[in-house]
C-alpha positions in Angstrom: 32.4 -78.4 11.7 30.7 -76.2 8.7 32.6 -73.2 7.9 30.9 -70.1 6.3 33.5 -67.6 4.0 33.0 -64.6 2.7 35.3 -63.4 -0.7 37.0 -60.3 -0.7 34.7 -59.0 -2.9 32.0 -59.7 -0.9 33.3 -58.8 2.2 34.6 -54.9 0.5 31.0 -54.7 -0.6 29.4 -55.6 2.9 32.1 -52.7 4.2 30.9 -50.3 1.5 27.1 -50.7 2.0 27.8 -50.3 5.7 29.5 -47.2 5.5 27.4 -45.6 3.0 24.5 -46.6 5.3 26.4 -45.1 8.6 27.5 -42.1 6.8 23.8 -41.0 5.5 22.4 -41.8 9.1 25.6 -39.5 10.4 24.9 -36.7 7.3 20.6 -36.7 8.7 21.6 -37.0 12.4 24.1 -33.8 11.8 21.5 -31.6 9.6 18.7 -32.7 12.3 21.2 -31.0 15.0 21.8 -27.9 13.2 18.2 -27.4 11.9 16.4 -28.3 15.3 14.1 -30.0 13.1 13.4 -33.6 12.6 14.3 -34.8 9.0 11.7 -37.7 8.2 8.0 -35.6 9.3 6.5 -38.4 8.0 8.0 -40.9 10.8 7.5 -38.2 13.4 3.7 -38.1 13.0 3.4 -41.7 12.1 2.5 -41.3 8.1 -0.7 -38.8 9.4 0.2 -35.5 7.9 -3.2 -34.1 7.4 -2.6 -31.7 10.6 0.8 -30.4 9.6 -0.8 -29.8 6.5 -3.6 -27.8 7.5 -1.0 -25.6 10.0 1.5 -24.8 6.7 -1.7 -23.8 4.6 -2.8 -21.3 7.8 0.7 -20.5 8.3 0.8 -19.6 4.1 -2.6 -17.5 4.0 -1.9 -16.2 7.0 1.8 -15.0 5.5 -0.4 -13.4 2.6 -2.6 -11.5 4.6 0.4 -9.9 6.6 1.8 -8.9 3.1 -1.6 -7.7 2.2 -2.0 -5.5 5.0 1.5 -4.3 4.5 1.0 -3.1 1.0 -2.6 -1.4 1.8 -1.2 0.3 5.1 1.9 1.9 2.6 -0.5 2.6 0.1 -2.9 4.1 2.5 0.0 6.4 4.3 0.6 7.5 0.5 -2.8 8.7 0.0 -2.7 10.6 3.6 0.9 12.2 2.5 -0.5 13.4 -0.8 -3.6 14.8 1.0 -0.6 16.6 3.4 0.9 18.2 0.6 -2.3 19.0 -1.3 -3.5 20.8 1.5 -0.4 22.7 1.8 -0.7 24.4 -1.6 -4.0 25.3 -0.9 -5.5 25.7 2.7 -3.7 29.2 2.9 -4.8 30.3 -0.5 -7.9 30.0 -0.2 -7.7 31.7 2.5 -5.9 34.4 1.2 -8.4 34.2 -2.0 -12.0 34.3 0.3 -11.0 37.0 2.2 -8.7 39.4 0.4 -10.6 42.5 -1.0 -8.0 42.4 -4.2 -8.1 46.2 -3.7 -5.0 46.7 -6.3 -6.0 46.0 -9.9 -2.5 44.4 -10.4 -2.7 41.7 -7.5 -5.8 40.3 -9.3 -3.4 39.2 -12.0 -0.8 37.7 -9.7 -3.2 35.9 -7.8 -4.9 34.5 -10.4 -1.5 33.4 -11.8 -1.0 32.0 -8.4 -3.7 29.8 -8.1 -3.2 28.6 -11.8 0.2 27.3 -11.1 -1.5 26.2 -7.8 -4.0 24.1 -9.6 -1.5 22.7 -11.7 0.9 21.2 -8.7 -2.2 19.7 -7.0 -3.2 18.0 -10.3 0.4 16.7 -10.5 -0.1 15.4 -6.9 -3.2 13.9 -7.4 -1.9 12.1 -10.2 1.1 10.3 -7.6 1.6 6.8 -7.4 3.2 4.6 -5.2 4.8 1.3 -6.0 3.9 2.3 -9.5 0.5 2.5 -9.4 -1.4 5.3 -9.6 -3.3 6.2 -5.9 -6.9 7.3 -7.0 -7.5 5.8 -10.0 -9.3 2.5 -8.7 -8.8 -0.3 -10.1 -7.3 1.1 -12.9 -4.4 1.8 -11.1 -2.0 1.5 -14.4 -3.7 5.1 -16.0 -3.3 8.4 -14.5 -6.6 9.5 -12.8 -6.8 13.1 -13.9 -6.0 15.1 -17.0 -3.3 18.0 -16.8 -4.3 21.2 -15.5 -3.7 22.6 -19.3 -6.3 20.1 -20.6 -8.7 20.6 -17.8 -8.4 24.5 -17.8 -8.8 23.9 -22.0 -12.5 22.4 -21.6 -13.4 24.8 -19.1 -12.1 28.0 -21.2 -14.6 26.5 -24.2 -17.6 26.6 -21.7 -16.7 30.0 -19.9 -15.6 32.2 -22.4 -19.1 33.8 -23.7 -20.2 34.4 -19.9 -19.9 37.8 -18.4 -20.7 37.4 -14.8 -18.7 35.6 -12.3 -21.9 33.8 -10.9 -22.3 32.3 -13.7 -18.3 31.7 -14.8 -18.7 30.0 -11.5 -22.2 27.4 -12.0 -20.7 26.7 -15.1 -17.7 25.7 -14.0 -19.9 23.6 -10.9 -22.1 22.2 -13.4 -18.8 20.8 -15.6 -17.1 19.6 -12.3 -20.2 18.1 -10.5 -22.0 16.0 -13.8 -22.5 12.8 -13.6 -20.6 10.1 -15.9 -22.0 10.5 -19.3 -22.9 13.9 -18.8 -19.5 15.4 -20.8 -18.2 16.7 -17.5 -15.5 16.1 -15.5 -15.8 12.6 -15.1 -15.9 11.9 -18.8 -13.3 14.1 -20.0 -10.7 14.8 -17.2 -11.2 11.6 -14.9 -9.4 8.4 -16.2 -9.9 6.2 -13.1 -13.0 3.5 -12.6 -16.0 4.4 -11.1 -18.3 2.4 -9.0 -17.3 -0.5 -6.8 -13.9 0.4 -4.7 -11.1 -2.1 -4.5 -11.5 -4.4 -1.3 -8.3 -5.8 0.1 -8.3 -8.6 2.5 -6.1 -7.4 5.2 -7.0 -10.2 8.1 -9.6 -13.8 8.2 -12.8 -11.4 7.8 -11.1 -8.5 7.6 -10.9 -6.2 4.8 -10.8 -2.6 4.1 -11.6 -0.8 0.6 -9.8 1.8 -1.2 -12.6 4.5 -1.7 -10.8 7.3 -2.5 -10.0 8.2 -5.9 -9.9 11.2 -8.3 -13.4 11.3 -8.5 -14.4 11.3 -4.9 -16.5 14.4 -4.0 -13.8 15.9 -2.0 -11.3 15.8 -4.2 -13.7 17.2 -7.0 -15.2 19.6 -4.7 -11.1 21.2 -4.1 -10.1 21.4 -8.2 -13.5 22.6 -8.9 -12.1 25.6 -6.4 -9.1 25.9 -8.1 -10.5 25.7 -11.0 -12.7 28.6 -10.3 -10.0 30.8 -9.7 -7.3 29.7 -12.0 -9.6 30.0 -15.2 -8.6 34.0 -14.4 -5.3 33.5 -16.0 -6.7 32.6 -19.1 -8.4 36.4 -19.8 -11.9 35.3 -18.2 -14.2 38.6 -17.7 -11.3 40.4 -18.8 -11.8 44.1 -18.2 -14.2 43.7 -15.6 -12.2 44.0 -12.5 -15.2 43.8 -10.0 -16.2 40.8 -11.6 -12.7 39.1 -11.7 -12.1 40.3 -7.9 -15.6 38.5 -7.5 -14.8 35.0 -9.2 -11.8 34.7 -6.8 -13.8 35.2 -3.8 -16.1 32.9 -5.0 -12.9 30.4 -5.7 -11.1 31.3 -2.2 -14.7 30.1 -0.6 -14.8 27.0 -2.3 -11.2 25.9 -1.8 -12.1 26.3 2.3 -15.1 24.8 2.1 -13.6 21.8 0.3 -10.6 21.9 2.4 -12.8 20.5 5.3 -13.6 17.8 3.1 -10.5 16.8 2.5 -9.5 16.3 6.2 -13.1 14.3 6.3 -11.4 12.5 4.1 -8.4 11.9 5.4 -9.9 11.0 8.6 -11.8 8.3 6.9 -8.6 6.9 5.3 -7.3 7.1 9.1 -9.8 4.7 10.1 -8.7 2.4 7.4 -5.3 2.4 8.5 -6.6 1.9 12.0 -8.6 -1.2 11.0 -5.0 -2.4 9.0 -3.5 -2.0 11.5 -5.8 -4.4 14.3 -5.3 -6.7 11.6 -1.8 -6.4 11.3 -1.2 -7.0 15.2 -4.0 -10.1 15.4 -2.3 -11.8 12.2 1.3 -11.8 13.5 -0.3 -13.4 16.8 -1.7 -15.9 14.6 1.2 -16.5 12.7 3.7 -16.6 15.8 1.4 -19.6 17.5 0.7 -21.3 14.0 4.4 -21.7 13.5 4.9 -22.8 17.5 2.9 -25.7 16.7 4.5 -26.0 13.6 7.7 -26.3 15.7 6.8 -28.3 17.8 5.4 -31.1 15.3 8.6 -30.6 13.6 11.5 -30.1 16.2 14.2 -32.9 16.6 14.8 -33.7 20.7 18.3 -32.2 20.9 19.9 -34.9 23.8 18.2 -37.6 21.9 19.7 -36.3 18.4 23.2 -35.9 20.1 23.4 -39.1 22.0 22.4 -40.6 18.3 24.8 -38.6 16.9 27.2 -39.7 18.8 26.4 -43.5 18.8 26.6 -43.4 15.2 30.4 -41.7 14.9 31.8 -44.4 17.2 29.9 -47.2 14.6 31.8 -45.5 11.5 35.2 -45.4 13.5 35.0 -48.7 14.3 34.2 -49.6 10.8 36.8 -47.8 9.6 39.4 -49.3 12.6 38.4 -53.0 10.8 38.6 -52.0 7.2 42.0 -50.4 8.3 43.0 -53.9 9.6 41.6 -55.8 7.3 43.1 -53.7 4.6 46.4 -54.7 6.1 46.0 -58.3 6.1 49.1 -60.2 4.7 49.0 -63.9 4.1 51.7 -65.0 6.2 49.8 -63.0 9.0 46.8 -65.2 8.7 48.7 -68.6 8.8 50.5 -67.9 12.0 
């Protein structure tokens, strides 16, 4: 009769390898419970990964485009809430400035005080960021888009001052507003933004919408050239000449409405962008929701299966521990009865 031994070393080593080996399956079984989620993907989808690959890239991109639209829908409500207060510093006045006969000498000078400090709190608007970026400069979004009203009011004083009509206080002050880029108007001196090409965001797979709107958009030039108009009073334009002055504001008043009907124009096209954001919005977080159900499901750990394993394995590793309790306890006199 051949009899097989084991030492004591060996055996304490067999015991250890065993209950390390029980104890990791016990430690993966547990995690695979309270994750829901399987632990080797790998052995799930038989070493082929390439699908559950090409669902976590969709799910990523997909993630990006959802934080895409979210950043372009804020920064579009931004633009629309500075257009809001805009409008409130200036529908009414010009208003007030097209239509009021300025009958009293002294009410020219308060108006035209008025729509200086006017002009300088939509300038200051205009010039708002959001997330730290500035909302109509382009893509220079790092540079304020427009110069101080000071500045701005500066360049036009130089231009105005020898005139002695308000029609032509006021074509000058159209000309300097409305030349083109390397004309020494506006858009070289007071505009600080890009021109050109707007900024495209992709908001959804073929979707995209494009930040037109900046400080150099005809709307927004069309309402400071207004202002501008007007405010250029306060600096002793046609001084003296009261039906002259009382005539510059009209003609300011009329521009301000005219170019507050651009504005909402405006507005309503930034609308539409938010509307198209917003399709996006919805279809990508449709997208996402299914993408990460199949994810799920390539991924998810059966939970009767895990917990009958689960339980298999405890009852291995207490009756491991039951025989290296016994064998620990092992006396010699024990074995040779």
């Amino acid at each position: 009769m051949t009899l097989n031994s084991i030492g004591d070393q060996a055996r304490a080593y067999a015991l250890q390898v065993a209950s390390n080996r029980i104890k990791t399956t016990l430690s993966t079984l547990t995690q695979e419970v309270a994750s829901g989620q399987v632990a080797d993907v790998g052995q799930r989808v038989g070493g082929n990964t390439r699908a559950l690959n090409e669902i976590e890239g969709r799910i990523q991109l997909a993630g990006q485009l959802r934080q895409n639209g979210q950043d372009a829908g804020i920064r579009l409500q931004a633009v629309q809430d500075m257009f809001d207060a805009v409008r409130f510093s200036t529908t009414e006045l010009g208003l007030a400035l097209a239509t009021d006969p300025f009958n009293d000498q002294a009410l020219l000078g308060t108006r035209s005080t008025e729509v200086a400090n006017a002009f300088d709190s939509v300038i200051q608007r205009l010039n708002g960021t959001n997330s730290n970026r500035y909302l109509l400069s382009g893509e220079a979004s790092d540079v304020a888009p427009l110069s101080d009203a000071t500045s701005i009011l500066d360049s036009l004083q130089a231009i105005v001052a020898p005139l002695t009509t308000a029609a032509d206080v006021a074509q000058a002050v159209s000309d300097w507003f409305d030349a083109p880029a390397g004309g020494g108007g506006f858009l070289d001196t007071a505009y600080h933004g890009t021109l050109g090409q707007p900024q495209r965001i992709t908001v959804g797979e073929g979707v995209s919408v494009e930040m037109q709107t900046t400080g150099a958009s005809g709307p927004v030039r069309d309402l400071l050239k207004g202002l501008a108009t007007a405010a250029i009073l306060d600096r002793g334009i046609l001084a003296g000449n009261v039906a002259e002055r009382r005539e510059l504001l009209s003609t300011g008043g009329t521009l301000m409405v005219a170019a507050d009907s651009a504005v909402l124009g405006e507005m309503g096209r930034v609308g539409l962008a938010q509307q198209t954001v917003e399709r996006a919005q919805v279809t990508g977080t449709s997208t996402l929701n299914t993408l990460e159900r199949a994810r799920g499901d390539i991924r998810s750990a059966d939970p009767f299966e895990t917990a009958a394993a689960l339980t298999e394995v405890q009852s291995q590793l207490e009756s491991l521990y039951a025989v290296q309790a016994r064998l620990a306890n092992l006396k010699l006199v024990d074995f040779l009865r």
